[in-house]
C-alpha atoms as a printed R data frame, in Angstrom:
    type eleno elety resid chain resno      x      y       z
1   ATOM     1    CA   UNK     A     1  0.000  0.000   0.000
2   ATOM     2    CA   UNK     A     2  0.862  3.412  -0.545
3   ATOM     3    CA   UNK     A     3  2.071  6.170   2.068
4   ATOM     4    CA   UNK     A     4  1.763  9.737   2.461
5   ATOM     5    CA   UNK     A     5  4.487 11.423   3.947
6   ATOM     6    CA   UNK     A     6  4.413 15.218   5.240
7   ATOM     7    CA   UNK     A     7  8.252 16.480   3.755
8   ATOM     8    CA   UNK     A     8  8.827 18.639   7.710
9   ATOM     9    CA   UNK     A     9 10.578 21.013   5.889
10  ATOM    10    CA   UNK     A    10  9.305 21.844   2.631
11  ATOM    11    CA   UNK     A    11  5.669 21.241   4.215
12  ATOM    12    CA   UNK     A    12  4.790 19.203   1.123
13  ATOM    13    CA   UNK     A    13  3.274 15.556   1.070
14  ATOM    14    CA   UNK     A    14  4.915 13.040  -1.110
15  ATOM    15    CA   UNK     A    15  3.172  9.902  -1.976
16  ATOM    16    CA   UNK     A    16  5.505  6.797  -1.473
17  ATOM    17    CA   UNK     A    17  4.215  4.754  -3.929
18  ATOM    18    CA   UNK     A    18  4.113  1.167  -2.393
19  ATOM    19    CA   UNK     A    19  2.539 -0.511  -5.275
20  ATOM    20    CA   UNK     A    20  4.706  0.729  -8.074
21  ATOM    21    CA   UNK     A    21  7.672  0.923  -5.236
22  ATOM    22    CA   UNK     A    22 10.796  0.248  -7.868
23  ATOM    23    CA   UNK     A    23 14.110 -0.996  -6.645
24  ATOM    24    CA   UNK     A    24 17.112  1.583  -6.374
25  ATOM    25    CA   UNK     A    25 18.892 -0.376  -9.454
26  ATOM    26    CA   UNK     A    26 15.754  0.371 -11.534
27  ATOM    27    CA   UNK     A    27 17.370  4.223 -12.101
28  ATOM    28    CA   UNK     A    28 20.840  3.664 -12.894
29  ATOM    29    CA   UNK     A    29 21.578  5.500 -16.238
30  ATOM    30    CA   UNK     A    30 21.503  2.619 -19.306
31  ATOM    31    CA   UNK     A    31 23.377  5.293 -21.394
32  ATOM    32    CA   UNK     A    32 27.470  6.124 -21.216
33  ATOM    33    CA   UNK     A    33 28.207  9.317 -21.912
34  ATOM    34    CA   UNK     A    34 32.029 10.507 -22.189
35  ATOM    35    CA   UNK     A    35 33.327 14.425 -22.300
36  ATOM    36    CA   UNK     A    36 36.623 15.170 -24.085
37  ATOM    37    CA   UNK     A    37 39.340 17.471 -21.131
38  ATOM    38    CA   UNK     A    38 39.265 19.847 -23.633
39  ATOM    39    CA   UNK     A    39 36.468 20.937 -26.197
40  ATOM    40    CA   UNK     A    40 37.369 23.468 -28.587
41  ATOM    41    CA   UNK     A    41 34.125 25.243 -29.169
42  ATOM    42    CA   UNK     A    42 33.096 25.087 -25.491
43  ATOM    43    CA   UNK     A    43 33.151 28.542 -24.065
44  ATOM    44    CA   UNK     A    44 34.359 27.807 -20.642
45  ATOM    45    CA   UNK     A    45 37.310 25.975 -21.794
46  ATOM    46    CA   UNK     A    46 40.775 27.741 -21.481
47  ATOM    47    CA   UNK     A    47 41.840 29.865 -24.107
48  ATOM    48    CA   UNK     A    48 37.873 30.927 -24.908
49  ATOM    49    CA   UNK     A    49 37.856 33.646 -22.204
50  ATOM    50    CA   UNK     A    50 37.158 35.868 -25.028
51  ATOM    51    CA   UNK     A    51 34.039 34.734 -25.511
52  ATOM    52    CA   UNK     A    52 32.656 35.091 -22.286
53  ATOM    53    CA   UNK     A    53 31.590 38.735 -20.349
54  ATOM    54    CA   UNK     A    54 34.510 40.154 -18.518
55  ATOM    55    CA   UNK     A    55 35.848 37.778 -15.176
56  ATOM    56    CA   UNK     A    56 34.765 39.364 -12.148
57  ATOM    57    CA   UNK     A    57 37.145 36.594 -10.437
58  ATOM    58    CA   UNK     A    58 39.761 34.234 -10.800
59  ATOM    59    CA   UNK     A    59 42.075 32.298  -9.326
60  ATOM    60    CA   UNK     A    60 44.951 30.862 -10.431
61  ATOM    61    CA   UNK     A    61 48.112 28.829 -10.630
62  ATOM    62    CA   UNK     A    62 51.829 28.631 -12.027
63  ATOM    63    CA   UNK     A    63 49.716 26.748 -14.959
64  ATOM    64    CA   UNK     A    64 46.894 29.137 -15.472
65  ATOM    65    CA   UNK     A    65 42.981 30.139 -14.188
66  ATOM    66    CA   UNK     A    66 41.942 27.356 -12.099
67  ATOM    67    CA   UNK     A    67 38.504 28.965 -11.695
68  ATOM    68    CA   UNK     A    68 36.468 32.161 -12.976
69  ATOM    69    CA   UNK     A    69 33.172 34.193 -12.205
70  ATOM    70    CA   UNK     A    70 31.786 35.841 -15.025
71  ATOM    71    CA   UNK     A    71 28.176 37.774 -15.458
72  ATOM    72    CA   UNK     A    72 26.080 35.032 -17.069
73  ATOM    73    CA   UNK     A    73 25.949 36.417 -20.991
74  ATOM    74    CA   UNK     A    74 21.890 35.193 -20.863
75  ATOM    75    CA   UNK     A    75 21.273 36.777 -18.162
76  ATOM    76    CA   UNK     A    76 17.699 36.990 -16.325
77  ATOM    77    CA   UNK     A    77 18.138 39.950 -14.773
78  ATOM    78    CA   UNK     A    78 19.945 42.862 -15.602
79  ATOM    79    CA   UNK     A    79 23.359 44.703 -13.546
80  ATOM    80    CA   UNK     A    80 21.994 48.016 -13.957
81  ATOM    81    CA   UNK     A    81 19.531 50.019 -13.149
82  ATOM    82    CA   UNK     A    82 17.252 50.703  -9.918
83  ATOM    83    CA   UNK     A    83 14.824 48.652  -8.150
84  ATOM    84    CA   UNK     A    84 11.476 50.202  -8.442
85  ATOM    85    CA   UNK     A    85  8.324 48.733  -7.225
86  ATOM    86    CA   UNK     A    86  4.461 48.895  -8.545
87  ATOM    87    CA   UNK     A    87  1.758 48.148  -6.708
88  ATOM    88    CA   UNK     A    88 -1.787 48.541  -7.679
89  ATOM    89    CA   UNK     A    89 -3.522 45.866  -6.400
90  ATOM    90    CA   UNK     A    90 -3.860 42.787  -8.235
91  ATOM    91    CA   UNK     A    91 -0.743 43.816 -10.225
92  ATOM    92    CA   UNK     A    92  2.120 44.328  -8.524
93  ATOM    93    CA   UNK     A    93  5.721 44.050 -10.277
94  ATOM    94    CA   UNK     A    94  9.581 44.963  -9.674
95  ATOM    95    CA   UNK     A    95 12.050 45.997 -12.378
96  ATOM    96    CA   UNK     A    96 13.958 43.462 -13.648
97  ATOM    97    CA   UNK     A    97 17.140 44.253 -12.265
98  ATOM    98    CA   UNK     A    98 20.136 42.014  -9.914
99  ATOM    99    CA   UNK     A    99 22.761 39.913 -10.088
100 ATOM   100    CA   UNK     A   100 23.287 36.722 -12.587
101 ATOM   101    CA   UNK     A   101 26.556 35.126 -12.549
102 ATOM   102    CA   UNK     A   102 28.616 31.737 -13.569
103 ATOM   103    CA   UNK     A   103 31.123 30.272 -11.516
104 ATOM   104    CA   UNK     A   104 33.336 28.373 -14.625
105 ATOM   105    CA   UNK     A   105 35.009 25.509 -12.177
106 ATOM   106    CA   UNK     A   106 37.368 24.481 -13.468
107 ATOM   107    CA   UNK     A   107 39.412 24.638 -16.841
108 ATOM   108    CA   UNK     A   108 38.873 21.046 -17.386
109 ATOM   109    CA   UNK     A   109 35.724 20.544 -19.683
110 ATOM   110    CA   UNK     A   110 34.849 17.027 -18.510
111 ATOM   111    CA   UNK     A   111 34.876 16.709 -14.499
112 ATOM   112    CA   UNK     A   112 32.330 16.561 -11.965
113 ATOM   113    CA   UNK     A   113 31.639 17.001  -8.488
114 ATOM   114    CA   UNK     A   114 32.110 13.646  -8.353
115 ATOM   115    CA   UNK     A   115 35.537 13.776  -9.713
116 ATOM   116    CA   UNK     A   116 36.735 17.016  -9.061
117 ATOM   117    CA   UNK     A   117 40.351 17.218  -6.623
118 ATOM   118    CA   UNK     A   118 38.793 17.923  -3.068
119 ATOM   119    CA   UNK     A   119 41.256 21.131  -3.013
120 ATOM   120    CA   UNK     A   120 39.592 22.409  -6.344
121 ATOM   121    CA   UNK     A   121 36.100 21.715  -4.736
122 ATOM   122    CA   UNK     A   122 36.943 23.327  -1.272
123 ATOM   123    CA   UNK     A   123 37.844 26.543  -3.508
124 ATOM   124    CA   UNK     A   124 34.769 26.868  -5.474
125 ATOM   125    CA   UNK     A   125 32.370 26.739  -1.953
126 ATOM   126    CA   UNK     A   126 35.086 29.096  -0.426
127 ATOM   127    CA   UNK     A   127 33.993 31.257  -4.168
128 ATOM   128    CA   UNK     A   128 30.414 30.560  -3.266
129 ATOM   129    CA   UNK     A   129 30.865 31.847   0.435
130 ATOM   130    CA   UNK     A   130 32.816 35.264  -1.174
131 ATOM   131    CA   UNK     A   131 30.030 35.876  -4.304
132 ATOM   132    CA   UNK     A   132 27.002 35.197  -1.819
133 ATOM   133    CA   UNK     A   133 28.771 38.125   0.230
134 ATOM   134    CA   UNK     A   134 29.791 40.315  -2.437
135 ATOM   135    CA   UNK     A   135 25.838 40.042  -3.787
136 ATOM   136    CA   UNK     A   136 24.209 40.284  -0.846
137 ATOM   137    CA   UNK     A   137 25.946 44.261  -0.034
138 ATOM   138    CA   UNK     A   138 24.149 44.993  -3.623
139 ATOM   139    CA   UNK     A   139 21.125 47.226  -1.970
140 ATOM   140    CA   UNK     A   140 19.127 45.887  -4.591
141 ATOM   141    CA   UNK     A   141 19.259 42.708  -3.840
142 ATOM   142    CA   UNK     A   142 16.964 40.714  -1.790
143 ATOM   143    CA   UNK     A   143 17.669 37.045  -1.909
144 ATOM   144    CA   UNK     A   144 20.519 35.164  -3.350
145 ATOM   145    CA   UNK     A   145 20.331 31.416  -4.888
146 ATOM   146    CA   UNK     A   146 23.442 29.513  -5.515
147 ATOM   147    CA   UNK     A   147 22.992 26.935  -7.742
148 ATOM   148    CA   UNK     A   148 24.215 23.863 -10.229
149 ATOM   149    CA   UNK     A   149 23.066 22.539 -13.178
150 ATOM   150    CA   UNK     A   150 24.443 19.349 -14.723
151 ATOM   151    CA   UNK     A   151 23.733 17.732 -17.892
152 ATOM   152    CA   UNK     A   152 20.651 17.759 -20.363
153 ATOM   153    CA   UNK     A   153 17.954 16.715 -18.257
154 ATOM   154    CA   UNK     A   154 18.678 19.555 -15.476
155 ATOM   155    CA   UNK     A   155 18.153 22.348 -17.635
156 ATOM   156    CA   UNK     A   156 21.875 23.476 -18.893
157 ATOM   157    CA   UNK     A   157 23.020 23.479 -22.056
158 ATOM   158    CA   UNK     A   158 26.651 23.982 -21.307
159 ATOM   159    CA   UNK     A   159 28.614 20.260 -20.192
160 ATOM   160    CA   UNK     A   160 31.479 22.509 -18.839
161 ATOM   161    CA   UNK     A   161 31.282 22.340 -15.202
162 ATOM   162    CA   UNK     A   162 29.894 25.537 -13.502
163 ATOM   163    CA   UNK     A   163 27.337 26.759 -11.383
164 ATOM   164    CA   UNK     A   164 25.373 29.810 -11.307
165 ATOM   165    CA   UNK     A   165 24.479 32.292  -7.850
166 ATOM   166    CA   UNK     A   166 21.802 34.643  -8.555
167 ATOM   167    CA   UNK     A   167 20.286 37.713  -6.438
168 ATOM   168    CA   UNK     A   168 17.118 38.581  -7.166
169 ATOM   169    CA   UNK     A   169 14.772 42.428  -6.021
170 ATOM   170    CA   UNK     A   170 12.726 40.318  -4.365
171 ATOM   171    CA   UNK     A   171 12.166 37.217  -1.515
172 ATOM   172    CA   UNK     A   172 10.125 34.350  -3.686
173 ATOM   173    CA   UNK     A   173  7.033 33.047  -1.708
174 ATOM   174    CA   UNK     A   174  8.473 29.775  -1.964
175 ATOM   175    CA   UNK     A   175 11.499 31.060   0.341
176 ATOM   176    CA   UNK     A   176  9.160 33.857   2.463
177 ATOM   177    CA   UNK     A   177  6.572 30.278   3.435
178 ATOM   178    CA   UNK     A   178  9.278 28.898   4.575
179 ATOM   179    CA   UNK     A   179 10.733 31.271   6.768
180 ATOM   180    CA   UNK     A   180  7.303 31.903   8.171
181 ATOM   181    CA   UNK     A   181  6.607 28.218   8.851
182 ATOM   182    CA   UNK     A   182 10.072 27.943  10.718
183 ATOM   183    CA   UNK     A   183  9.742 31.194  12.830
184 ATOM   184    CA   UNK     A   184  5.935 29.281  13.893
185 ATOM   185    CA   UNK     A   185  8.047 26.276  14.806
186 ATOM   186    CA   UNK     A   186 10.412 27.986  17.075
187 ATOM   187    CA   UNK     A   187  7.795 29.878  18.559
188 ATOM   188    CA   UNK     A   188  5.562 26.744  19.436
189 ATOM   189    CA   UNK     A   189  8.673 24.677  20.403
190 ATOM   190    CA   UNK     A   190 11.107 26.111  21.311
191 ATOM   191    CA   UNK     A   191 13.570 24.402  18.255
192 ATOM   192    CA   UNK     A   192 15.107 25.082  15.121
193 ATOM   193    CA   UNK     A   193 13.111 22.816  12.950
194 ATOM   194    CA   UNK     A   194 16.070 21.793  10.954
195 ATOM   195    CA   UNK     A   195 18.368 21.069  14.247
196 ATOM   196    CA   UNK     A   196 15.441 18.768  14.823
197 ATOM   197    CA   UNK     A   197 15.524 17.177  11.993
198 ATOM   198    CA   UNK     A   198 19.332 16.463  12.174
199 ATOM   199    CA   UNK     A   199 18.506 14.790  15.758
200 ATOM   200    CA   UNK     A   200 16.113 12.905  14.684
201 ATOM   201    CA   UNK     A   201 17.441 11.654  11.512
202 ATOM   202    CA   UNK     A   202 20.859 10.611  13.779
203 ATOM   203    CA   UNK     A   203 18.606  8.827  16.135
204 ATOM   204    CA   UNK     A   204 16.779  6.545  13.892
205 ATOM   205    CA   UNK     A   205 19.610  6.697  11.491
206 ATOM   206    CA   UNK     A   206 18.124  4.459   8.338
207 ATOM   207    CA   UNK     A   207 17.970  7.300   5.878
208 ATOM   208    CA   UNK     A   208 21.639  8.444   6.933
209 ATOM   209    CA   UNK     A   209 24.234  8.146   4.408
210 ATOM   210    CA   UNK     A   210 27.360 10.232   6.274
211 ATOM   211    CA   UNK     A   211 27.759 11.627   9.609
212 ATOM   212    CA   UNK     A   212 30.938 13.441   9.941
213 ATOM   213    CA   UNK     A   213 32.151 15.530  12.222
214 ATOM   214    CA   UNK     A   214 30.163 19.018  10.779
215 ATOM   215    CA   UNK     A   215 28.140 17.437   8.641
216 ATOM   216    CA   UNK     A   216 24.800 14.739   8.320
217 ATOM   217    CA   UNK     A   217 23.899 13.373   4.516
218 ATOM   218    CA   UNK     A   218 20.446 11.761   4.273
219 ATOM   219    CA   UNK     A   219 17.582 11.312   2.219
220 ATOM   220    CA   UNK     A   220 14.318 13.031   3.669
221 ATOM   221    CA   UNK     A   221 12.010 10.931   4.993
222 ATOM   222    CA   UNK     A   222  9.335 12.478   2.483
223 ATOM   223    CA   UNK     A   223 11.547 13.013  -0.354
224 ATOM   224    CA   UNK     A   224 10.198 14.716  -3.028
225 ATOM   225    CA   UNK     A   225 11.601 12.277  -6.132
226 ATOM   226    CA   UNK     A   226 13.796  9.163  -6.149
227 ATOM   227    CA   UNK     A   227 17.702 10.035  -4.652
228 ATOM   228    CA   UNK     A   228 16.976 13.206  -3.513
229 ATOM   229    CA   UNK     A   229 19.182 14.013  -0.761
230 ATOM   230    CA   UNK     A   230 20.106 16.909   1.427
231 ATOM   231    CA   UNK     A   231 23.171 17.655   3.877
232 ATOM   232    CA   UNK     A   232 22.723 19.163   7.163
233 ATOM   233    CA   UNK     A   233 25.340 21.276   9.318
234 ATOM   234    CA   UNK     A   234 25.198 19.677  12.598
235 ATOM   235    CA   UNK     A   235 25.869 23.510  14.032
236 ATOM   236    CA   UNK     A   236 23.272 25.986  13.691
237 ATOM   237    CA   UNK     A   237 24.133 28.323  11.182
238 ATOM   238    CA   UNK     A   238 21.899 30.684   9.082
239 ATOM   239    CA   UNK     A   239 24.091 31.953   6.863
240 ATOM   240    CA   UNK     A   240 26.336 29.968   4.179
241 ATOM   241    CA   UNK     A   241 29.061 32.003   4.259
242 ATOM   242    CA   UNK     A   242 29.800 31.942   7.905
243 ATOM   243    CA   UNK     A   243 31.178 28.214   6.894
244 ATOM   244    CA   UNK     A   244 34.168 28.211   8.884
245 ATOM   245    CA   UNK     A   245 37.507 26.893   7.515
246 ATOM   246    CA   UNK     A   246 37.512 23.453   9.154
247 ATOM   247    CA   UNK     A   247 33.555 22.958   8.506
248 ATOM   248    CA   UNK     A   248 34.745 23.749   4.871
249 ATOM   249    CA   UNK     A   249 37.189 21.256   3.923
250 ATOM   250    CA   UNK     A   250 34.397 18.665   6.128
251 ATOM   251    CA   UNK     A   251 31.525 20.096   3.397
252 ATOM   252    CA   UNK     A   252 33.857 19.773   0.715
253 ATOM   253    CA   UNK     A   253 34.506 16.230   1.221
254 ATOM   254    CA   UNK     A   254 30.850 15.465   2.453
255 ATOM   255    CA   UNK     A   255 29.663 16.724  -1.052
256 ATOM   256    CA   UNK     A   256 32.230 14.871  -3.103
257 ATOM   257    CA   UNK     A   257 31.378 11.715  -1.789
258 ATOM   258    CA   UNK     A   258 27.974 12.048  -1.996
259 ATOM   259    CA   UNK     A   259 27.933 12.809  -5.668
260 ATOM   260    CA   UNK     A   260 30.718 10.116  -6.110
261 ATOM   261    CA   UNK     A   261 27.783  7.572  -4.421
262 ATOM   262    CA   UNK     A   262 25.461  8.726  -7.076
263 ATOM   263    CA   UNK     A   263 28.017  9.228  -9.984
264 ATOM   264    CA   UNK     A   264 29.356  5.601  -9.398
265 ATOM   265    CA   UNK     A   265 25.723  4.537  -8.177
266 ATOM   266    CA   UNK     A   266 23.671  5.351 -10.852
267 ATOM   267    CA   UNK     A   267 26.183  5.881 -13.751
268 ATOM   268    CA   UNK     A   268 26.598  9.605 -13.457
269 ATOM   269    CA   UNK     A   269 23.123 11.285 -13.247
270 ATOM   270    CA   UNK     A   270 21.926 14.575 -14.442
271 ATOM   271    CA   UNK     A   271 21.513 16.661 -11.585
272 ATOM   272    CA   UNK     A   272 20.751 19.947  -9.887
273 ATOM   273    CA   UNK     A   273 21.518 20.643  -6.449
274 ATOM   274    CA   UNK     A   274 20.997 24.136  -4.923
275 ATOM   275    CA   UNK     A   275 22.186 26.102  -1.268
276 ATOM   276    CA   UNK     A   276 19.739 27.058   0.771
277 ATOM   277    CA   UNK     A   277 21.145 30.310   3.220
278 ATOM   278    CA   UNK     A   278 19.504 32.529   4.867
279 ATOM   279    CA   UNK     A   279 20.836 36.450   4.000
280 ATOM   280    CA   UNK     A   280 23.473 38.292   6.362
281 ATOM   281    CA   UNK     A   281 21.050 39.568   8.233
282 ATOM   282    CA   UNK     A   282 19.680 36.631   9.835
283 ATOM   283    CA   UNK     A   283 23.154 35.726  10.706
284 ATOM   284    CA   UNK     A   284 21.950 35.213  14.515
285 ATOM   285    CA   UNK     A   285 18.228 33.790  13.679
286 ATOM   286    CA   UNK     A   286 16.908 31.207  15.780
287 ATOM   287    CA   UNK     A   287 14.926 29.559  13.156
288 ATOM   288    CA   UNK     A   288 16.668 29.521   9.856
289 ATOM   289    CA   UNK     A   289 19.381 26.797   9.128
290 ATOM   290    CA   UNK     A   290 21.145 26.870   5.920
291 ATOM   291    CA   UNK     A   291 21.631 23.200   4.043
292 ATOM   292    CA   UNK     A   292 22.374 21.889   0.197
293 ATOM   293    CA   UNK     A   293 19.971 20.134  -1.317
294 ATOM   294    CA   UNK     A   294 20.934 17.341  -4.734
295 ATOM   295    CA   UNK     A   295 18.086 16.578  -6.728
296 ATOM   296    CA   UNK     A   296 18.978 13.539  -9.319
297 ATOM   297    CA   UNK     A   297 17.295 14.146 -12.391
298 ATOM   298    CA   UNK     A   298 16.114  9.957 -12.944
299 ATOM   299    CA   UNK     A   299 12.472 10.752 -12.749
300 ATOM   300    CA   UNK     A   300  9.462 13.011 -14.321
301 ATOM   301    CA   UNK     A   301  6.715 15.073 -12.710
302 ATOM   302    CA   UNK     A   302  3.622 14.426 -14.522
303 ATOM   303    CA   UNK     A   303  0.314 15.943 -14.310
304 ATOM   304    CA   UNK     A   304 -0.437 14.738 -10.558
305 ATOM   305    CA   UNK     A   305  2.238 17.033  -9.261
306 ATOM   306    CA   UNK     A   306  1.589 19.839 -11.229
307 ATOM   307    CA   UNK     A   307 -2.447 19.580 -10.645
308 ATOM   308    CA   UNK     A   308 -2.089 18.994  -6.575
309 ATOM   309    CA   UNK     A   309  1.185 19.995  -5.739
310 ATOM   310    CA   UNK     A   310  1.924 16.956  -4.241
311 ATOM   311    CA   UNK     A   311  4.882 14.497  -5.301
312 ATOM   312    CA   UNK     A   312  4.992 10.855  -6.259
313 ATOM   313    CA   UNK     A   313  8.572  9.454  -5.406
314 ATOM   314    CA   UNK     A   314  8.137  5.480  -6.407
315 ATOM   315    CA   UNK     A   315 11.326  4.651  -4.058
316 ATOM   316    CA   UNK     A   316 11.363  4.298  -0.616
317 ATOM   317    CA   UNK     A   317 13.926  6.880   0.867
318 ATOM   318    CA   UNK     A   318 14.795  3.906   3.381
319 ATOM   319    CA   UNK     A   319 16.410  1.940   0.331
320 ATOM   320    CA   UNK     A   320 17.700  4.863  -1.244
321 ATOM   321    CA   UNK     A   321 19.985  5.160   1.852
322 ATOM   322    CA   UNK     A   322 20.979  1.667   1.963
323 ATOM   323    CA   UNK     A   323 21.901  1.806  -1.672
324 ATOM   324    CA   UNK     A   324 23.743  4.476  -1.981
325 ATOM   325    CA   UNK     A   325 25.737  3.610   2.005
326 ATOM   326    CA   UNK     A   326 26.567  0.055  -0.310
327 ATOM   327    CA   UNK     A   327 27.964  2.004  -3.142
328 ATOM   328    CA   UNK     A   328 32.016  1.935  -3.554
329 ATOM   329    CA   UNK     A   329 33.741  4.502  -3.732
330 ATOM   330    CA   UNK     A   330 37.373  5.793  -3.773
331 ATOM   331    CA   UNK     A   331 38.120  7.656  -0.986
């Protein structure tokens, strides 16, 4: 029989499909795909810098860029201009102006998270920590997303690895319900609801994939689609870039090995995975706790989700854990 399952954070039930329950194997990718180091007509590859808008950032070796930030050429919003807000009722809008950049990860076309030197990764999250400052000061600016797209099925178009932070005029109702539902929490018990959630995931401990010293990995109890998996800072922290330096090189490894469970796993997945921080302002909030969140593109919504805004995941986050715990992987 089927389940329903309230997702404590996202407030969203998720039906656990018991009679179409599929077996963790049942997603690995059939197809291989393989990326050349270099690809001449990819514009993130070294010696195309021309191509791209200006470098905001970079840093660097004895053998060249190791990383850049550039303003994304398609961007959504625009750098210039002022923030200006209608509203007359019914319609209310803001100009279309922020931030919209791409973090280019590396000068090697074909790695991944996954694959990616733990040094190079603990340099792009200490890039994430410095652009979700830098945006953040823009008075203009009201939220900030950082996030990653890879391969066809996430939305990019662009194999190069990079990710993308943007800072938006306004705070999306997604994020404001949110907020709102944790500051309810607090008030009625007295606890973050995400340091909750770490205890209690600890304590029962079947959906945990890593506990490290800073960090938890598991798989939500109501997870929204099949492999979809968060990780947790075991301190409370609202704010990304308050990551201190040891809790750094900790996330850095937490999220390679993760992805290397699903890369190896699953046969390298499509995926998106996306920070959620609090701004600078809440850096002392009670009730906001910043986490990543890795969303496997192996599965569809279909006209159920979009009609009720509830989920179907067809695997049982219980086995998803197991799984992906069983998976080797090269430490």
């Amino acid at each position: 029989m089927s389940e329903l399952r309230l997702n404590p954070i996202t407030q969203e039930w998720v039906i656990i499909a018991g009679e179409k329950n599929k077996k963790p194997e049942d997603f690995i990718i059939k197809e291989q795909r393989t990326y050349p180091a270099f690809l001449k007509t990819c514009p993130f590859c070294p010696g195309n810098e021309s191509i791209t808008p200006n470098e905001i950032f970079r840093t660097h070796d004895e053998k060249g860029w190791k990383a850049r930030v550039v303003p994304n050429k398609f961007a959504v919003l625009s750098r210039e201009g002022e923030r200006v807000r209608v509203n007359d009722v019914l319609r209310k809008n803001v100009s279309g102006v922020g931030m919209h950049e791409v973090i280019i990860e590396t000068p090697v076309h074909n790695l991944t998270t996954a694959t990616m030197p733990l040094a190079q990764l603990k340099e792009i999250i200490q890039i994430y920590k410095d652009r979700l400052s830098a945006l953040y000061r823009d008075k203009r600016v009201e939220h900030v997303t950082i996030f990653k797209n890879s391969g066809p099925s996430s939305g990019t178009t662009i194999e190069h690895p990079h990710s993308q932070i943007v800072g938006i005029p306004v705070t999306p109702m997604q994020i404001r319900n949110r907020i709102e539902y944790n500051m309810r929490f607090f008030a009625d018990t007295g606890n973050c609801l995400m340091c909750k959630t770490v205890k209690d995931e600890l304590n029962e401990g079947t959906r945990v994939l890593m506990n490290t010293q800073h960090f938890v990995v598991f798989v939500p109890y109501a997870s929204l689609s099949p492999f979809h998996l968060w990780i947790f800072p075991k301190r409370h922290s609202c704010f990304f870039a308050d990551m201190q330096s040891d809790e750094m090189w900790d996330f850095a490894s937490s999220l390679k090995s993760t992805m290397a469970r699903l890369y190896h796993g699953l046969n390298n997945p499509d995926f998106n995975y996306v920070i959620r921080s609090g701004n600078p302002s809440d850096a002392n909030a009670p009730h906001i706790h910043w986490y990543l969140s890795i969303v496997p593109r192996i599965a569809m919504a279909s006209g159920f989700e979009l009609g009720s805004g509830m989920f179907i995941n067809p695997l049982n986050p219980e086995k998803t854990a197991e799984f992906l715990r069983n998976v080797k992987i090269s430490e």
